[in-house]
C-alpha positions as CSV (number, residue, x, y, z in Angstrom):
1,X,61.2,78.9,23.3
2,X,60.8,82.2,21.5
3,X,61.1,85.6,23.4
4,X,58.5,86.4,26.2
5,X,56.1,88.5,25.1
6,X,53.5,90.7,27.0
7,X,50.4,89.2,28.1
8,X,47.3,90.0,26.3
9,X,45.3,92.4,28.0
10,X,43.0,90.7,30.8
11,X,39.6,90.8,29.9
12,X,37.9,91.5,33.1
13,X,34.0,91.5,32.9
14,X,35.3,87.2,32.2
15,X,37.6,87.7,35.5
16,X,34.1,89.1,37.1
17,X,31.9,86.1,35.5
18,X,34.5,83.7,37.1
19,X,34.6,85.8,40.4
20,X,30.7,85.2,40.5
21,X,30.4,81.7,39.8
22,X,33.7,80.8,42.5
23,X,30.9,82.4,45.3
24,X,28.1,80.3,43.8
25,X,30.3,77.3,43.9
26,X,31.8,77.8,47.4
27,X,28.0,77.8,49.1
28,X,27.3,74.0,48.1
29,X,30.9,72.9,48.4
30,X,30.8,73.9,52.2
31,X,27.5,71.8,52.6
32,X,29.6,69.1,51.0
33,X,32.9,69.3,52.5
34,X,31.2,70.0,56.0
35,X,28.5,67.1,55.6
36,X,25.5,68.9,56.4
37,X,22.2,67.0,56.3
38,X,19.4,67.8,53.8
39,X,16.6,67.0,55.6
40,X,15.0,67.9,59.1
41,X,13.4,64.0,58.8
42,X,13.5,61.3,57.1
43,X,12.2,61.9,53.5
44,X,11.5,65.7,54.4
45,X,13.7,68.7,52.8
46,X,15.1,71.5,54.9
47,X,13.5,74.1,53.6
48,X,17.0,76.1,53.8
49,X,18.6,73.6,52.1
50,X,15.6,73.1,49.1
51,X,15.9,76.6,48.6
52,X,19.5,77.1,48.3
53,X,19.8,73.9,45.9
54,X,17.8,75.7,43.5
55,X,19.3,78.7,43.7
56,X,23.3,77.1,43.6
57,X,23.6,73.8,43.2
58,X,24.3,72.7,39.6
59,X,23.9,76.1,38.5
60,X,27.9,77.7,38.6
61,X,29.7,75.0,38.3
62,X,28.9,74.4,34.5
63,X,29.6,78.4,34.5
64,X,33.5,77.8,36.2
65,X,33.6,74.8,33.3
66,X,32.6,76.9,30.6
67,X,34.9,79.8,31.0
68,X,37.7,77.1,31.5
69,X,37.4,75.8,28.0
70,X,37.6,79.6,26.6
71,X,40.3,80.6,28.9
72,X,42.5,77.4,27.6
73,X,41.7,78.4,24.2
74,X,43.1,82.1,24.7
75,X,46.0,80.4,26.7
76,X,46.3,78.6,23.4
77,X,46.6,82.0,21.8
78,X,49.2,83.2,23.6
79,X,51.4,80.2,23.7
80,X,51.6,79.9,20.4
81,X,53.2,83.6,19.9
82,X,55.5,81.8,22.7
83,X,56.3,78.5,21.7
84,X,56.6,76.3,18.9
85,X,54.9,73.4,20.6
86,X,51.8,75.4,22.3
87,X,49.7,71.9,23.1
88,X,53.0,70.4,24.8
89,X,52.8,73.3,27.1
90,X,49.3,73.3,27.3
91,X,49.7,69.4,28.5
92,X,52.2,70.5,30.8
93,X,49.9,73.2,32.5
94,X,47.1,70.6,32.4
95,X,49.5,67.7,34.4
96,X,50.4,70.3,36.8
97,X,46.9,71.1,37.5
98,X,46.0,67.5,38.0
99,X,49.1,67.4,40.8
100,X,47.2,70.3,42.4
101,X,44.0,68.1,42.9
102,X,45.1,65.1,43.7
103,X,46.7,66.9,46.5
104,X,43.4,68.8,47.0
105,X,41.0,65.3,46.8
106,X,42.5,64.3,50.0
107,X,40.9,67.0,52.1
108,X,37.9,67.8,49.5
109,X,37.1,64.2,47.6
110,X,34.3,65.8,45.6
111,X,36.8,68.4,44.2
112,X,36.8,69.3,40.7
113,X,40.9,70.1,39.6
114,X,42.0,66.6,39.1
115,X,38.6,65.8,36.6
116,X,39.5,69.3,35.0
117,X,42.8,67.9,34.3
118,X,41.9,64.7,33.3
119,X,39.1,65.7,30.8
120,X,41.2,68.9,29.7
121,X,43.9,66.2,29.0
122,X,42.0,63.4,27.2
123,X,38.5,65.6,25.3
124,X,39.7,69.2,25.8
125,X,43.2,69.0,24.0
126,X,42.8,67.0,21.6
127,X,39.6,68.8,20.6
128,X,41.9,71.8,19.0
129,X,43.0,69.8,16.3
130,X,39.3,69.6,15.2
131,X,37.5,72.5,13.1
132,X,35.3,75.2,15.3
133,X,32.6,73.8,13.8
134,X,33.1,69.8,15.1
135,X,33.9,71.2,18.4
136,X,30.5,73.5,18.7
137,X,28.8,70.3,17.6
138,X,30.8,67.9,20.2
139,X,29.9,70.4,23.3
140,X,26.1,71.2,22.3
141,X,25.6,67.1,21.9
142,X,27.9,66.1,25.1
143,X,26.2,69.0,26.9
144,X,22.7,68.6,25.9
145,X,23.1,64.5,26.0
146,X,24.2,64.7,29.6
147,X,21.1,65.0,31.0
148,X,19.2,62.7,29.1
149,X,21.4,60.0,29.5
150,X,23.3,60.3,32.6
151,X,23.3,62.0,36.1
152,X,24.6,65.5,35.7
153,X,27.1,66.8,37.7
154,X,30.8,66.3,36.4
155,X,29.6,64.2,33.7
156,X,28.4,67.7,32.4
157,X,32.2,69.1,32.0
158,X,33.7,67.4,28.8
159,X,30.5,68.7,26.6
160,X,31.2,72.6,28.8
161,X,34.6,72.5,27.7
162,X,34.0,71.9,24.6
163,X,31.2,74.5,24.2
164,X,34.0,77.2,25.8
165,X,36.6,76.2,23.4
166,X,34.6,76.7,20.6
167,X,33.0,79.9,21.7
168,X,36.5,81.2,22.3
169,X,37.2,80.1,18.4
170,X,34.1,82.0,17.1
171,X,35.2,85.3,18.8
172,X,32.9,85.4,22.3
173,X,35.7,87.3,24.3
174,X,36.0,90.4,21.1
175,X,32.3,90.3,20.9
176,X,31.5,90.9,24.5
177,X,31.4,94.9,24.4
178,X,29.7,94.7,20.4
179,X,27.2,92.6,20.6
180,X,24.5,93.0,23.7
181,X,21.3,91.9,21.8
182,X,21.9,88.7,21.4
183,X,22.9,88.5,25.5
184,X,19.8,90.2,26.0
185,X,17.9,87.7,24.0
186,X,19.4,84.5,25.5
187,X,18.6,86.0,28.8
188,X,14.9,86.8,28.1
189,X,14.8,83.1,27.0
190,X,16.6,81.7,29.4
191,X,15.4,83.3,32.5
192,X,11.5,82.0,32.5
193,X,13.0,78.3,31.4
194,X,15.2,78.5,34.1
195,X,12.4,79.2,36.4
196,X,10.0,76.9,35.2
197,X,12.8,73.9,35.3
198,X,13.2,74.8,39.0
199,X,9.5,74.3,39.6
200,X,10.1,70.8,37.8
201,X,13.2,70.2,40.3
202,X,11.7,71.1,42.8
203,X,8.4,69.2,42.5
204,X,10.7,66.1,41.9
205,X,11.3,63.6,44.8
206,X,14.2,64.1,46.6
207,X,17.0,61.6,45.7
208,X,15.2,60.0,42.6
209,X,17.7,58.5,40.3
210,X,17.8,58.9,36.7
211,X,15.4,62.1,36.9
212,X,16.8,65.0,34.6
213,X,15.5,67.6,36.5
214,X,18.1,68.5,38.4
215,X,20.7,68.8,35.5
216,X,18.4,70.5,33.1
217,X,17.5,72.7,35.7
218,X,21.2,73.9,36.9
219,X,22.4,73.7,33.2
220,X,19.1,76.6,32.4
221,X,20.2,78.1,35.7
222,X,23.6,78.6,34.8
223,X,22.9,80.4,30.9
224,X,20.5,82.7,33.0
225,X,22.9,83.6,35.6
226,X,25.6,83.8,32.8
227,X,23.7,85.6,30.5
228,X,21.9,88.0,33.2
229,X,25.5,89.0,34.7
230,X,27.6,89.8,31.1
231,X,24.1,92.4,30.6
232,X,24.8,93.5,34.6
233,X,28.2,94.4,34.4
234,X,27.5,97.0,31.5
235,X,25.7,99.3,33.3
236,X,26.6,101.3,35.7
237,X,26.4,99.2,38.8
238,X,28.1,96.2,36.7
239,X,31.4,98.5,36.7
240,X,31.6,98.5,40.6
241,X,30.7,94.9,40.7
242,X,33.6,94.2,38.2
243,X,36.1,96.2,40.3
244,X,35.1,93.8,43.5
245,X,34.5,90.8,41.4
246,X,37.3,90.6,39.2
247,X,40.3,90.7,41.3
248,X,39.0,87.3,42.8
249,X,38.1,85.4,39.3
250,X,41.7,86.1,38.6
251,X,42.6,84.5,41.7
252,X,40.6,82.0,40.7
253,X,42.7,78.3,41.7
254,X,44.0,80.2,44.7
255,X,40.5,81.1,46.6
256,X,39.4,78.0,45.5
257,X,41.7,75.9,47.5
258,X,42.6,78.3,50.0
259,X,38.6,78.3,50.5
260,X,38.9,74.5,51.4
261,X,41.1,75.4,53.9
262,X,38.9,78.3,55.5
263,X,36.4,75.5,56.0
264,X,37.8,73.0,57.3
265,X,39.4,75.8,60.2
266,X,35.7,77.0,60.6
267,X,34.0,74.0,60.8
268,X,35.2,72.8,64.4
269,X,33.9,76.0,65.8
270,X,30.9,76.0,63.4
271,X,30.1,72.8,63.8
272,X,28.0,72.7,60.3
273,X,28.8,68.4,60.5
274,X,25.0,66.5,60.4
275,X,23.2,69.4,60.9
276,X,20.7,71.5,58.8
277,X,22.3,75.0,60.3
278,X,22.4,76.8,56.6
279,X,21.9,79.8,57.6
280,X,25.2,79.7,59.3
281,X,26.8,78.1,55.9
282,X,25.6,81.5,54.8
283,X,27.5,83.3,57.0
284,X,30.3,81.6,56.4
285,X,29.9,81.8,52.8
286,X,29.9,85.2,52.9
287,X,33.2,86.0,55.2
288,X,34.9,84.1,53.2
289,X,33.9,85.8,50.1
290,X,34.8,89.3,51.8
291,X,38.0,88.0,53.5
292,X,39.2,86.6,49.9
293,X,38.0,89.7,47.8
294,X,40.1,92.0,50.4
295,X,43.0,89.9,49.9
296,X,43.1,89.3,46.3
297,X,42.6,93.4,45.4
298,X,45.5,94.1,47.9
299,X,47.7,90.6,45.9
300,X,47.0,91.9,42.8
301,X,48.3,95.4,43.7
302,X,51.5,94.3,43.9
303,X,51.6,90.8,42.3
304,X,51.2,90.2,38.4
305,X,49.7,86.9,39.9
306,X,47.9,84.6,42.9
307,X,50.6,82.7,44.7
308,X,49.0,79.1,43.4
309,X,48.4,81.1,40.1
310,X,52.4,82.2,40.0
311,X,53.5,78.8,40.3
312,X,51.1,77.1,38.0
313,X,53.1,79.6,35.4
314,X,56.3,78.7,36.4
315,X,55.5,75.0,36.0
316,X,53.6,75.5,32.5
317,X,56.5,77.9,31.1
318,X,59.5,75.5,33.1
319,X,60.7,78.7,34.4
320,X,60.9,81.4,36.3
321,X,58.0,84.1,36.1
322,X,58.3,87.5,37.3
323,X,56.3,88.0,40.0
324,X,56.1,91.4,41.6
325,X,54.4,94.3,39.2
326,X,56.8,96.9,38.1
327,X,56.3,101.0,39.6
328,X,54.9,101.7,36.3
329,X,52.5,99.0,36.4
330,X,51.0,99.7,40.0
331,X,50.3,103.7,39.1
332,X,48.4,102.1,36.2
333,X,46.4,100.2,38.7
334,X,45.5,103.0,40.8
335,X,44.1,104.4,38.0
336,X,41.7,101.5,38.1
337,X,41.2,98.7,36.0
């Protein structure tokens, strides 16, 4: 292994993205870890529940997938200045992260870091021997397909990944400060589909199989959310909403399991099992999201990582990482970002 060099500079409006779509993802997975029922009676939506469907579900997941295939290529990046066998270390990182959700499935079966590994493993990898140009075309036709031909859900990830990846390869992260318009645009177009898919989803009986509505609808949910927060955090407002956002996207595997855990401790007092009680699940939502942004700015002020995050790196690199950030370091940091 060559010489450790630094770490390229975090980009942290993606830290922020990722820090969004975690809260997003946290409000269904509590329905689903928890149980809750959908409907007041049989065959007749909550009206909580229908509302917060179309506002989360399907929608930030495909976000989380997305920025994971562009944060393994830049991993890529780096390991190759690192290593002269980047993809074995890349494999390793990948193996280690499908340990962490097999341990994980047992208390969350519906959890998504053991099918990240596995399809990082057997699409995602192997994809970066192809030219940019394949792998655009793989991800728009396994994304796009996906809802034509199948359910949605995590059948949705290998054609995401694939669409990060090769975003990553074209250049997204160096264009994200240069090139607003076409952001802007997307958005514009995105938005009003979005909307009008919801009204499709929405009008769509609940439970039919084989309906696309639900996928297309979260898929168009998720490139308007997406798109609306990259043009969000460049104003003025968008730098406050980094600072608080940021520091938990880079926490990123470490909220998301320690979130399971928050659940699971809340839930006997909470008592969210078989009942329709979302605006509670809101509540919860919500301390959780301030409880884990307050910890993760104080982490980071003193660690260069999360705790899960440290030892993913120390099994990905096979060994030790330097944890704690030098003097120098944390008088950058209270500088701000």
């Amino acid at each position: 292994m060559r010489p450790l060099v630094a770490d390229r500079p975090r980009i942290h409006e993606l830290d922020a993205v990722r820090g969004f779509a975690l809260c997003g993802i946290l409000v269904v997975n509590i329905w689903q870890i928890t149980a809750m029922r959908a409907t007041r009676a049989p065959g007749v939506l909550d009206t909580w529940r229908q509302t917060l469907s179309l506002l989360f579900e399907g929608r930030f997941f495909p976000i989380f997938s997305f920025l994971f295939g562009l944060s393994f290529a830049l991993f890529l990046e780096h390991a190759r200045q690192r290593t002269d066998r980047p993809k074995l270390v890349a494999a390793r990182r990948l193996a280690a992260l499908g340990v962490l959700g097999i341990a994980h499935h047992q208390f969350q079966p519906g959890e998504a870091l053991l099918p990240y590994a596995i399809v990082g493993l057997v699409i995602l990898l192997p994809a970066t021997w192809l030219p940019r140009w394949a792998v655009l075309v793989a991800g728009l036709l396994g994304t796009l397909g996906v809802p034509l031909l199948l359910s949605g859900g995590l059948d949705l990830v290998p054609g995401l990944f694939l669409l990060g990846l090769a975003a990553e390869r074209y250049g997204l992260s160096n264009d994200l400060g240069v090139r607003r318009w076409p952001i802007g645009l997307i958005f514009a177009l995105a938005l009003p589909a979005a909307v009008a898919a919801a009204v499709w989803e929405y009008r769509t009986p609940y439970l039919q199989l084989g309906s696309p509505a639900p996928a297309i609808a979260g898929l168009l949910g998720a490139l308007a959310y997406l798109t609306g927060m990259a043009l969000l955090l460049r104003t003025e407002f968008g730098a406050l909403l980094t600072d608080l956002l940021a520091p938990l996207g880079r926490m990123a595997l470490t909220n998301y399991l320690a979130a399971t855990a928050l659940i699971l401790v809340a839930e006997p007092y909470l008592r969210l099992g078989d009942s329709t009680h979302y605006a509670v699940l809101l509540g919860l939502a919500a301390a959780i999201v301030a409880l884990q942004t307050t910890f993760s700015y104080w982490w980071l002020r003193w660690f260069r990582y999360g705790p899960l995050e440290w030892v993913l790196r120390c099994v990905t690199w096979w060994q030790p990482v330097r944890p704690l950030l030098t003097k120098q370091q944390r008088r950058g940091l209270a500088r701000g970002w």
